[in-house]
C-alpha positions, 0 to 999 in steps of 0.5 A: 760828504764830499765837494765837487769843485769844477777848474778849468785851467786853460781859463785860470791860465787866461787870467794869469795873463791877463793880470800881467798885461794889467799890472804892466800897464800899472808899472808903466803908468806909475813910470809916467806919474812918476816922471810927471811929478818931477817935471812939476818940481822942475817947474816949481823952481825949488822951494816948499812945491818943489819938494812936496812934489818931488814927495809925492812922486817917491811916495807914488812911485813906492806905492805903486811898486808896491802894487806892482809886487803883489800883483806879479805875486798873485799872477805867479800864484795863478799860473802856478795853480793853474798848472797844478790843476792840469796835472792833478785833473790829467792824473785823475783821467789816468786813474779814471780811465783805469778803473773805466777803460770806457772813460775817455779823460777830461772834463765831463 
């Protein structure tokens, strides 16, 4: 028995995009936490709060790179099967359309 699997990749396409601009607005969002960590240790005027702050943000920071990292992977991963499910659904509409030359291509 087989399986039937319907992809659309204008829509993986869409959500390729969409994790950019997300994981974007996560990098500049760390670069604000990042920067308000350190003014609190500037106002901490040195000391055991200002080296915890000055803690926080790097961990803050390596955190969210973190994140951000995986985040371009996986949006790179998304487009990259997106166009893989283009080219493999405008090779079976080739095929199709061979066998039936009635078919049209694409998506029933």
């Amino acid at each position: 028995m087989g399986y039937v699997v319907h992809v659309h990749p204008e829509r993986v396409a869409l959500v390729s995009a969409a994790l950019e601009r997300v994981i974007g607005q996560v990098e500049a969002s760390g670069g604000l936490l990042s920067r308000a960590w350190l003014l609190a240790a500037g106002g901490a005027g040195g000391g055991d709060l200002d080296g915890a702050a000055r803690s926080l943000g790097r961990s803050c920071a390596g955190a969210l790179e973190e994140v951000v990292g995986a985040g371009l992977s996986l949006s790179r991963a998304t487009a990259a099967a997106a166009a893989d499910y283009a080219r493999v659904e405008a090779e079976l509409a080739t095929v199709w359309g061979s066998i039936h030359p009635a078919a049209r291509g694409g998506r029933p």
